[in-house]
N, C-alpha and C positions, 0 to 999 in steps of 0.2 A: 461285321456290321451290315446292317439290312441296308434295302435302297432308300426307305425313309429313314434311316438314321442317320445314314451320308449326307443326304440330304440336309438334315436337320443341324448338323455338326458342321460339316462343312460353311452351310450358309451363315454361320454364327461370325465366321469373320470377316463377315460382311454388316452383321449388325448389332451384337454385343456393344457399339458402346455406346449407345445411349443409355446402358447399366453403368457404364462410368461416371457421366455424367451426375446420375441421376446418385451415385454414393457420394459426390464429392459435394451433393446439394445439402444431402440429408442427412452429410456422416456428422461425430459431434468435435473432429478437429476443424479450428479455425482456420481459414485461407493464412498462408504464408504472408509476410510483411510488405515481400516483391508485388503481392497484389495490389495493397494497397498505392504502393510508388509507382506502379503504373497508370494506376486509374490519377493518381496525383498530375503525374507530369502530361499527360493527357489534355488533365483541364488546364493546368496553368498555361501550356503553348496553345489554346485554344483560345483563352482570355487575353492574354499579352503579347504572343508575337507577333512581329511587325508586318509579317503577312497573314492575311486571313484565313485560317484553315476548318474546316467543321469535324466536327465531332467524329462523325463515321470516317472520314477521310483520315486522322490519325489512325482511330483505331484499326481502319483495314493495313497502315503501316506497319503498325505493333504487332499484329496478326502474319503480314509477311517477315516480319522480320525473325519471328518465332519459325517459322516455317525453314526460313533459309539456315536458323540454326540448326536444325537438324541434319543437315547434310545428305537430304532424305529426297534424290528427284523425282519420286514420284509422289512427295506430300505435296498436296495443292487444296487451295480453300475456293468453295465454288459458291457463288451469286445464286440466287433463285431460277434465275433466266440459265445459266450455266446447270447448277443441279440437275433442270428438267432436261436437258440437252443431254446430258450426259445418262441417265436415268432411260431414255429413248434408245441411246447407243450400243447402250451395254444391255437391255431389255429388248427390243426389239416393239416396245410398245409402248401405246400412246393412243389418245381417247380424239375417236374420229368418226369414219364411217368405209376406210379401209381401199385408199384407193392411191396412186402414185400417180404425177402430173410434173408434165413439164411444157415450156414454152414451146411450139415452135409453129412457124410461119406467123410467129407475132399472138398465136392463141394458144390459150392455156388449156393443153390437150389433156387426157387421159391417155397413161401411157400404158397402166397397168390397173388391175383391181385382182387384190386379193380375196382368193373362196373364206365363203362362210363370212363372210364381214357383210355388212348394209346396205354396201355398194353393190356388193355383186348380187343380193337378192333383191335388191330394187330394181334393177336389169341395166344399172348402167355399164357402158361396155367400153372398151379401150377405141379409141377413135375420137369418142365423143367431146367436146368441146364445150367448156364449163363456161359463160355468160352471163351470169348472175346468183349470187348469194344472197337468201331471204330478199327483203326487197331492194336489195343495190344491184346497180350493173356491174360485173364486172368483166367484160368485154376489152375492158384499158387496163385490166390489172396486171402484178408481176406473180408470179406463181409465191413468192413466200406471203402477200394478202391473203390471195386464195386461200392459200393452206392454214393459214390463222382464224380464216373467217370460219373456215368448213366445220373446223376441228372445237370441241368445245367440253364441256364436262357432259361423262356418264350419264344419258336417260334424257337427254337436253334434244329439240328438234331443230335439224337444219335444213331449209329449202333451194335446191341446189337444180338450179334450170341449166338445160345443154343445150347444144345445137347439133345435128344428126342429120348427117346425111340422106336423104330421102324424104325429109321432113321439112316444111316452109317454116313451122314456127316454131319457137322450144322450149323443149319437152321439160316441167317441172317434176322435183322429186322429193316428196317430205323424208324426210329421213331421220329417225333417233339416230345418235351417236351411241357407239358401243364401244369397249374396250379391245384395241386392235391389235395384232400381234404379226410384225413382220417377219416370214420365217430367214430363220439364221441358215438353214439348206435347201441346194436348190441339185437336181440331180437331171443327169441324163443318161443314154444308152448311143455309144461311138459307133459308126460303123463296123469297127472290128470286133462288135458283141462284148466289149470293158464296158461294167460300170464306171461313169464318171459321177465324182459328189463334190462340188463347192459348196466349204463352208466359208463363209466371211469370218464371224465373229462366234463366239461361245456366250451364245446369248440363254437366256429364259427357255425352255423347252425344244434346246438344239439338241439334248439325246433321244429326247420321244420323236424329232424329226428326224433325227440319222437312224431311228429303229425303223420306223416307218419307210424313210428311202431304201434302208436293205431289204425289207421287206415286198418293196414295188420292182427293185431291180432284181430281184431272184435268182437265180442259174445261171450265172455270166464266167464268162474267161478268167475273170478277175477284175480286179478294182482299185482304180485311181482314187485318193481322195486329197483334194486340193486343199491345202492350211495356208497359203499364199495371200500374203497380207492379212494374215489374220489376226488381230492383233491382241488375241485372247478375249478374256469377261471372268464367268463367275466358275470360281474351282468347283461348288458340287457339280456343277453340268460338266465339267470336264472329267471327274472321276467317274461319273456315269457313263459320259462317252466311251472311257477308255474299258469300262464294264460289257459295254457290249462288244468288245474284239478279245477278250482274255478273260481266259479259264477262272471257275470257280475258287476262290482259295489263294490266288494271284494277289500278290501285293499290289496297290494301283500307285501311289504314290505316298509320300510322308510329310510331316508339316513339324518343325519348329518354329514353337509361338509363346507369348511371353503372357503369360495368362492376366485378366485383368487387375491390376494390384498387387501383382506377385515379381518377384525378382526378375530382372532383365538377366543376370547371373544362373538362375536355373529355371530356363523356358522348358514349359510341357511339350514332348513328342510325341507326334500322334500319327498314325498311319493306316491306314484305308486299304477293304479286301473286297475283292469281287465276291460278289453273291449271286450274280444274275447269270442265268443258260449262256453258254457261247452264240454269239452270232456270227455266218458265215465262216466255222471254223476251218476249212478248208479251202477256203480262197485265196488265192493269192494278192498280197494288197500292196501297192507304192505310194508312195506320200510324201507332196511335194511341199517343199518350204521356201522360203527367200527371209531375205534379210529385216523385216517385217514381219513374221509368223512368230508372235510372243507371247510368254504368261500362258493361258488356258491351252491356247494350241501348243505349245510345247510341253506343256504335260502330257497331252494325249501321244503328241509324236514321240518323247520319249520314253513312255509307258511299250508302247507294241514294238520300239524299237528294242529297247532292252530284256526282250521277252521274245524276241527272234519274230516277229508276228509281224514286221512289215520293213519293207526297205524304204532306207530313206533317201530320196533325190531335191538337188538345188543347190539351196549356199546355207552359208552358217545360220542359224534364224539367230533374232533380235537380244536373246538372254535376259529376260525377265522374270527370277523365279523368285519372287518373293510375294508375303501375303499381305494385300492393304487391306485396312478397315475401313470404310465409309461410315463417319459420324453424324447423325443429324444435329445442327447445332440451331439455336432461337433465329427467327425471322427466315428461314425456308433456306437457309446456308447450309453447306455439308464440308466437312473435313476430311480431307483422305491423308491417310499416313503408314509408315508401313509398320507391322509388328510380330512379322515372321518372314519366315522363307520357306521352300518347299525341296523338296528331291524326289529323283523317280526311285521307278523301283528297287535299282540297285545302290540309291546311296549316291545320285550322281547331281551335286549342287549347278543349275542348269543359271545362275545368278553371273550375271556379267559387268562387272564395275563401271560404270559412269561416273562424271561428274553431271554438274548443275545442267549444262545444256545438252548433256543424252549423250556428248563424246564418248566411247569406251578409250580408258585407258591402255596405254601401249604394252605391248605382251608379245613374248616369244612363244609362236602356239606348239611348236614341235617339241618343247620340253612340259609341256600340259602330261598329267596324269591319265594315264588310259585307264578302263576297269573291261573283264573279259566276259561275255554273254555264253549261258550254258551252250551256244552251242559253240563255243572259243573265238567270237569276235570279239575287237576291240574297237570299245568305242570309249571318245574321246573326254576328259569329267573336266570339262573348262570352262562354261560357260557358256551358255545355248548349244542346239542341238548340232553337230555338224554332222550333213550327210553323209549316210555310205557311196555315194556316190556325188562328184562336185560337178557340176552344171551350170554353168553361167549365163542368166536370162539374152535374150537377143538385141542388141542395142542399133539403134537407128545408123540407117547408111547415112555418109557423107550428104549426099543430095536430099533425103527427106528433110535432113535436120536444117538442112541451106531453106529449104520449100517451106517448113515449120516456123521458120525464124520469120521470112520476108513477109508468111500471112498474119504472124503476130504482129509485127510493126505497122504493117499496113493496115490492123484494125480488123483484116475481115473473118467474119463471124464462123468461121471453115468447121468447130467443130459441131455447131448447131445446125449446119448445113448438113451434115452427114447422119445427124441424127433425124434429121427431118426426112431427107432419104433414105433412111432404116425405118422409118412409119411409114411412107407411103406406098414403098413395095411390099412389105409385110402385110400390110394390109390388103393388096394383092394376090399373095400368096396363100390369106384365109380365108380369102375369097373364092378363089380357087379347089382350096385342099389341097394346094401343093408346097411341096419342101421349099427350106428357106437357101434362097438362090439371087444369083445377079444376072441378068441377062446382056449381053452386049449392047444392045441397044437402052436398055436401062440406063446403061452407066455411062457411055456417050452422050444421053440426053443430060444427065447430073452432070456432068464434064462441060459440057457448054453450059447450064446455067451456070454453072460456076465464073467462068468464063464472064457472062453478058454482065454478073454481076460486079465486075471489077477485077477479078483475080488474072492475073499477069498468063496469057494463052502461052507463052515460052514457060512456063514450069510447067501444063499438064499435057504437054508433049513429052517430055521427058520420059522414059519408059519404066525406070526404077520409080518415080513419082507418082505414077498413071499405076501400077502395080500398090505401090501402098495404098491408094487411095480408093481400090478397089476389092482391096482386101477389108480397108475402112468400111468400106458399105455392106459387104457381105455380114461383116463380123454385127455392124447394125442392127441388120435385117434380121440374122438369128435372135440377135437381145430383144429383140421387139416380139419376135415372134415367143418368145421364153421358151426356146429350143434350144435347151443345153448342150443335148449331142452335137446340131450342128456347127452350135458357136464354138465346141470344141476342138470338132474335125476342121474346120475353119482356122484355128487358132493356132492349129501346127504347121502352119505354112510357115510362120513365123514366132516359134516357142518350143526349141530346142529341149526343156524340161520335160514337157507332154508329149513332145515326140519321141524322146526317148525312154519314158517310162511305158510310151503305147509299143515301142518296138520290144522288150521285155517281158510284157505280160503275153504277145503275141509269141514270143519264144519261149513262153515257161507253162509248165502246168501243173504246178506246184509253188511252194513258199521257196522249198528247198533249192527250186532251178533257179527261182532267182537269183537268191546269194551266190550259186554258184558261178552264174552268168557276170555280177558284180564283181566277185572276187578274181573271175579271168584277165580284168582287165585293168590296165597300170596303175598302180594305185596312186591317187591326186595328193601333191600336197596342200596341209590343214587349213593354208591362207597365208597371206603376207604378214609381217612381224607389223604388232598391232594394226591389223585390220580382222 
């Protein structure tokens, strides 16, 4: 199968059914009787009962109640306002002028602008402070105004005045709106010469950006790439993804799906082959998961895992392998429901039972079926992906969570405060040209504002408190600066996953060491009996 076939194929179940729809309009059997008696009983409790109910308010019941019949928890009916929401999430796009903004010191900053978008070739720059949209003030606004006001349809112009440092008055920006595209990869280079890659989500063009990140990271040690809270998106970007780490001819994964109209009893099988050059075929890769990493990302993670092509470190991921279809239905609602499932390459259903509220149901994992990878591991065929290696995220000390609790009750604002001190030294530091850093006396001056503004001086003497909290601004200061390296090398102070994938890759120089190095050491059991 070509790369646009996958494409083509793949994205079909995502949008095939509004071919349903549209047979059920124009076929020549008439609607079932049931249709009838619902549309019946609809109106008559909308005429006669003795409370007032309106029209849409039944019908969006009848509608849930349909849903709930399927036993199906990932079927859900989405609102206009919800579609678009969801459509942004799983896309990474949305008609604007390409820029990220958030509150703080009371103003509604720029935090970020992304290249090639309107923002950034009008010359607005991270710092600057947004004060008015077309002709309103918006100087009192909350940043979801803002982002409403900015944002508008395709070819549409918005006047977007800041305020800038060095500047007495401010600076107006006519701006068309264009179609924005937030990238789903964000990469960097560790001190230890590892590529690192965060991906979030399996959005809209996250392969052509995971091509392009191996492409800018080049000739490295080897390479982390993070699926951590990922919570998947759309399967052909996934198979694609998994196209650029495995050989030509390679099965990428497989799909049972119940074709439109056709027997739920004998669903089509369908299965997807790499056709695309290997990328970085000699690298060494780890790839970290948590209990959160579903759907898209676990096909990619179990696609190179069952193919020996990368070790897996963390905890179980999430177990979402089934395929939903997104319906478009009248007045700008959408249906999601499911109507397949998927497996990796070997055959390994990665689908993990839930009920209605996302529970997984209780399981003995050590009698789970194993299946063997040509090169004789055994990995686990139970439901999401469980690492070759188990790693448990780092969980807050006794006294942060005492320091976390008393600043919530007390209202104050602590994580906007740190974010505010992640812009101001950042900004600092680009000033400069130099790396993202804390300085002692930085963080003492943040420590007493903290302080004058309310916050109890007996917690940030505390020296475990005084440490997280200065790990907090550090780890800011990187995200401001969009310095992935060093928000990474930052990040292992405290993230036992990355520290020990970066202590691995510094011992291997190979795929082969790794395994080797994993398999030296005592082997973890699977997890607790249903967890």
């Amino acid at each position: 199968m070509t790369k646009s076939s996958i494409a083509i194929v793949a994205a079909s179940f995502v949008l095939f059914a509004p071919g349903l729809r549209a047979q059920t309009m124009t076929g020549a059997t008439p609607p079932p009787p049931e249709v009838d008696v619902l549309a019946s009983a609809v109106s008559a409790i909308s005429r006669m009962h003795m409370d007032a109910f309106s029209d849409s308010t039944l019908w969006e019941a009848a509608i849930d109640g349909l849903i709930g019949a399927l036993n199906d928890p990932y079927a859900e009916l989405f609102t206009p306002v919800e579609a678009e929401a969801w459509e942004e999430d799983t896309t990474g796009n949305y008609s604007g002028i390409g820029l990220q903004i958030t509150l703080l010191n009371d103003e509604i900053t720029v935090t970020a602008v992304f290249r090639g978008f309107p923002a950034n070739e009008h010359g607005i720059s991270v710092g600057d402070v947004i004060v008015g949209v077309n002709q309103h003030d918006a100087s009192e606004w909350g940043t979801g105004m803002a982002a409403d006001s900015i944002r508008g349809p395709v070819g549409t112009d918005v006047l977007v005045k800041i305020k800038r440092v060095g500047y007495e008055q401010p600076i107006g920006f006519e701006i068309t709106r264009a179609e924005v595209h937030v990238p789903a990869v964000n990469y960097g280079v560790l001190e230890s010469d590892i590529g690192y890659v965060i991906m979030d989500r399996v959005a809209r063009n996250a392969a052509r950006e995971m091509s392009d990140a191996l492409g800018e990271l080049g000739s490295r040690k080897g390479l982390i790439l993070d699926l951590r809270r990922n919570p998947g998106g759309f399967l052909d970007e996934s198979l694609m993804l998994a196209d650029l780490f495995l050989k030509p001819g390679s099965t990428l994964a497989s799909t049972v799906q119940r074709t439109p109209g056709g027997s739920a009893e004998a669903p089509e099988v369908d299965s997807f082959q790499d056709r695309w050059p290997q990328l970085v075929p000699n690298l060494p890769i780890v790839i970290l998961v948590d209990e959160f990493t579903a759907s898209g990302a676990e096909i990619l993670a179990g696609a190179l895992q069952d193919y020996d092509r990368a070790i897996i470190l963390g905890q179980r991921t999430f177990g979402k392998g089934v395929v939903q279809t997104v319906m478009n239905l009248p007045y700008g609602r959408r249906l999601r429901f499911t109507t397949g499932s998927w497996m990796t390459p070997l055959g390994r259903s990665l689908q993990r039972a839930r009920d209605r509220q996302m529970m997984p149901f209780p399981e003995d994992v050590d009698t789970l079926p194993t299946i063997t990878t040509a090169q004789g591991r055994a990995l686990v065929n139970g439901g999401g992906i469980f690492p070759d290696l188990v790693i448990r995220d780092d969980t807050l000390r006794t006294a942060e969570q005492d320091f976390l609790r008393v600043a919530t009750e007390a209202e104050f604002p602590l994580g906007l405060r740190i974010a505010e001190f992640g812009f101001e030294v950042a900004a600092v530091r680009r000033e400069a040209g130099a790396a993202a850093s804390v300085t002692a006396s930085e963080f003492d001056n943040f420590v007493t504002d903290l302080v004058a503004e309310g916050l109890n001086a007996e917690w940030v003497v505390d020296p475990v408190v005084r440490d997280y909290l200065l790990w907090r601004g550090k780890m800011a200061v990187a995200q401001r600066m969009n310095d992935i390296g060093a928000e990474a090398d930052f990040r292992t102070e405290r993230d036992p996953v990355l520290t020990e994938a970066i202590r691995l890759l510094q011992a291997a120089s190979s795929q082969a060491d790794l395994f080797q190095a994993v398999d030296s050491r005592p082997t973890p059991a699977r997890g607790p009996t249903g967890g």
